[in-house]
C-alpha positions in Angstrom: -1.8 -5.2 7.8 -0.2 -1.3 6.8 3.3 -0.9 7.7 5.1 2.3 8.4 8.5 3.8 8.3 9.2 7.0 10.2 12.5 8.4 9.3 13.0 5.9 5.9 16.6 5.7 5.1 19.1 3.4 4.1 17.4 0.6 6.4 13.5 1.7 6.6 13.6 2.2 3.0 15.2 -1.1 2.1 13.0 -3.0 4.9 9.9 -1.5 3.0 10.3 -1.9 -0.1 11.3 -5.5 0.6 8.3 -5.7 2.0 6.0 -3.9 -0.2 7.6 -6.2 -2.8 6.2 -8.9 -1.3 2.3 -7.7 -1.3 2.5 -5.7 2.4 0.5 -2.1 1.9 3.5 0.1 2.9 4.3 3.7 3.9 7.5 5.8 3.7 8.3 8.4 5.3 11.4 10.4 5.0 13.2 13.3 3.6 12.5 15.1 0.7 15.7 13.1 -1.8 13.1 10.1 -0.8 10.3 11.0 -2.3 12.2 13.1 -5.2 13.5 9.0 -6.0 9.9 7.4 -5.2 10.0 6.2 -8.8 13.2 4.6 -8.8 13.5 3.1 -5.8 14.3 -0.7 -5.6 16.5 -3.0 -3.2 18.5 -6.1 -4.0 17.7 -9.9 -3.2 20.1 -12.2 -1.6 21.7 -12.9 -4.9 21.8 -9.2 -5.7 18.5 -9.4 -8.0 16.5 -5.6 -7.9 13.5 -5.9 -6.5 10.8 -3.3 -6.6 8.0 -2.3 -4.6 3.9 -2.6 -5.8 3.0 0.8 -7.4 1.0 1.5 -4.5 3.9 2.3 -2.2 3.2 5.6 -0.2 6.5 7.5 0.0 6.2 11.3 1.5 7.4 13.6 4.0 4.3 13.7 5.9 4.0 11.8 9.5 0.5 12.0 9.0 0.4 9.4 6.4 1.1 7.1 9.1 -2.3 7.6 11.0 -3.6 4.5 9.7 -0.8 2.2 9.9 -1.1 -1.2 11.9 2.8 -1.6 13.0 5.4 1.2 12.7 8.9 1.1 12.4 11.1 4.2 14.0 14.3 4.1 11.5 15.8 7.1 12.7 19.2 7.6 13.9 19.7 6.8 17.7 19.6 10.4 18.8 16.3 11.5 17.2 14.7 8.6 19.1 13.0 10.2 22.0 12.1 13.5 19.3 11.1 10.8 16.9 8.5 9.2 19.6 7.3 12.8 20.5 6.0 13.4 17.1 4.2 10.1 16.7 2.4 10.2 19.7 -0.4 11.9 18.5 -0.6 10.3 14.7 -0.4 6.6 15.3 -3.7 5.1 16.1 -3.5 3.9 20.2 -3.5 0.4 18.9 -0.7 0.5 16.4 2.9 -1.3 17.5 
């Protein structure tokens, strides 16, 4: 299963690293500051430990690269919801959640 983050910030970037960490094929995608920190980024365990993602974490600024995703997550602010929903309905596959 592909995850995707639409609008990776604080939360969708922390939610997929955790779970690229843990061996799911994940894809970011967010601003530009993002991707400028793709090779740095890392989040914290429950006991504060830094975790980092596989090397094969997608981060970009491209929606497209969510095409093939099985499940995506919208991590946008409330507002940019409906705008958020417009854009991805004609990337995401039909099936995808």
């Amino acid at each position: 299963m592909k995850v995707g983050f639409f609008g990776a910030g604080a939360i969708g970037g922390y939610v997929g690293v955790r779970l690229s960490a843990g061996g799911t094929p994940v894809v970011l995608v967010g601003r530009r500051s993002l991707v400028d920190d793709a090779p740095d980024l890392e989040a914290a365990d429950l006991d504060g430990r830094p975790v980092r993602p596989r090397p094969d974490l997608e981060v970009t600024e491209r929606a497209e690269a969510l095409s093939d995703v099985d499940v995506c997550f919208v991590t946008v602010k409330a507002a940019d919801t409906k705008d958020a929903g417009a854009r991805l309905q004609d990337i995401l596959r039909p099936d995808a959640i």
